[in-house]
N, C-alpha and C positions, 0 to 999 in steps of 0.2 A: 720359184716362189719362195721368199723367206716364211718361217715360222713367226716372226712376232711382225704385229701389224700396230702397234700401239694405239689401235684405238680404244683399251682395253684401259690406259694408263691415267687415269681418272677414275676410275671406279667401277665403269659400265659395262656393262656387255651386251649383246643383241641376241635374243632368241634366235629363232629359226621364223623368218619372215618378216625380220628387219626390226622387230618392237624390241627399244632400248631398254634396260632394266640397270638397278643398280646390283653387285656382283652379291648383294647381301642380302638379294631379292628371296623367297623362299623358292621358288621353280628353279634357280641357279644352286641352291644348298640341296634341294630332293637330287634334281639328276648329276650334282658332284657327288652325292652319295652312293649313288650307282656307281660311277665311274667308278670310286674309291674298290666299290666290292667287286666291280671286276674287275679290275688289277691284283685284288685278293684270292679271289679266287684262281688267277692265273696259278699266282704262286703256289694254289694248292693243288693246283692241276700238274704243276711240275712237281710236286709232293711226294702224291700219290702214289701209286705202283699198278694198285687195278687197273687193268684196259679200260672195263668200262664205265669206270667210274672217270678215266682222265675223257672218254668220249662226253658220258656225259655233263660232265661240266666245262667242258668245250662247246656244248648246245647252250648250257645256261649262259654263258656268255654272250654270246648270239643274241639271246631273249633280251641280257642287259641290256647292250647297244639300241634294241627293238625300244625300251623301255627308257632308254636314255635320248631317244631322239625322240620321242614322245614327250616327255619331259619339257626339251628343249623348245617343242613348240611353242608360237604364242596359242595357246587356245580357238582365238575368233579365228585365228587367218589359217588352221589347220584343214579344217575338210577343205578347202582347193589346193591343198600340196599332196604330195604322195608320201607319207609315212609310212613303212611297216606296220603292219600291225601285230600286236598280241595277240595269241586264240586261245581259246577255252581249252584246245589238246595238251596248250604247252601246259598247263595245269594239270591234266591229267595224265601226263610222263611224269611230271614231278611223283605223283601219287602211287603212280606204278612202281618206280623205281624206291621210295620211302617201302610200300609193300612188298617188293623186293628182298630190300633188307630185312624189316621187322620179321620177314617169314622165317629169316635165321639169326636173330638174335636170343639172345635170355627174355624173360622179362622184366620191366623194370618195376623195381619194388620202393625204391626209394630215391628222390632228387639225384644227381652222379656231379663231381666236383670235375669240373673240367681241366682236361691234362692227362699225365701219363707217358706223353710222347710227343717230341715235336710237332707230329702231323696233327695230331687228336686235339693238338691244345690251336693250330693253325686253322684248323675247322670250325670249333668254337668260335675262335673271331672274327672267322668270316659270317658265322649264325649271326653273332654279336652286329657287329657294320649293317649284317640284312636287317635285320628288325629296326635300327636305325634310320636305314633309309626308308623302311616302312612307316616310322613316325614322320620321319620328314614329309612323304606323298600324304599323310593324315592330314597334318597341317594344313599341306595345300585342297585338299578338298573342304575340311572346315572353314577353310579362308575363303570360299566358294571359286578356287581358280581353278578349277575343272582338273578331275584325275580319271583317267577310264577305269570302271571300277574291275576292272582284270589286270591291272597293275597290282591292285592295293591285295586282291586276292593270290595274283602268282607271287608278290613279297613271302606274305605270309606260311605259302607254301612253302616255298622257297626256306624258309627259316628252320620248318619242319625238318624236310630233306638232310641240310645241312646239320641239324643234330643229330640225327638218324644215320649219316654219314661220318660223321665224328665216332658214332657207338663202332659204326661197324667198322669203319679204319680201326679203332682200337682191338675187335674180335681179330682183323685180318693177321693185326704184330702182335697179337698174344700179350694183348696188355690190361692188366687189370683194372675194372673201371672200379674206382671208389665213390661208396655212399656218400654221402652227406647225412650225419649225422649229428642233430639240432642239439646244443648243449642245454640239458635241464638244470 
């Protein structure tokens, strides 16, 4: 089986149950945004040095895919296919593990300028992409094309974690986080 099927080479593409869409459609912009953060996240899963932090964002990718083939669906022709689903737990790992950290970090007293270290500042951007794609799945529910509201909720989580993540990769290398301090 080759990889290009051109029938993409006009503009179009096909959800998941045949319904054509143009490539600029917004359910094709939300779940490339996913894709984008997990490819990002890969990278920062090869980053990393934590075991469990390379497990755990080895799960959230998982969840992407989960959330990217959801995506992909057409809405109406979705309950008679077999999708993944999202569940309520995978939100409450994420929350576990944010609580995890926060139980050993400083606290934070003021906004932190992101960076410090290649990993710390790779984190960020993966935060950066998730909220992203979080506005992208907004859209498409404003636009009433149907988003399960446990995507838009594990996003958001999901963005927590990752700055939460960013802090503590920077506690893990001994690196100091800098304030953000508002010029008067």
């Amino acid at each position: 089986m080759k990889i290009y099927t051109k029938t993409g080479d006009k503009g179009t593409t096909s959800l998941i149950g045949g319904t054509k869409v143009p490539k600029s459609h917004l359910r094709i912009e939300a779940y490339g945004s996913i894709d984008e953060l997990n490819s990002y996240l890969g990278l920062c899963r090869d980053l990393v040095q934590d075991d469990q932090t390379r497990k755990t964002i080895l799960e959230i990718q998982d969840r992407l895919f989960t959330i990217g083939s959801s995506l992909a669906c057409d809405p109406i022709k979705e309950p008679k296919m077999r999708i993944p689903d999202l569940r309520g737990e995978d939100i409450l790992q994420l929350e576990k593990e944010i609580d995890r950290m926060n139980d050993v970090l400083p606290p934070m007293k003021s906004f932190i300028l992101p960076g410090g270290h290649p990993v710390v500042s790779h984190l960020h951007i993966a935060r950066c992409v998730c909220r992203r794609s979080e506005r992208a799945c907004v859209r498409l529910e404003l636009e009433s094309l149907e988003v399960d509201p446990l995507i838009l909720q594990y996003l958001n989580r999901l963005s927590d974690y990752l700055f939460m993540l960013a802090r503590y990769a920077a506690q893990l290398l001994k690196v100091e986080e800098l304030p953000w301090k508002a010029r008067i």
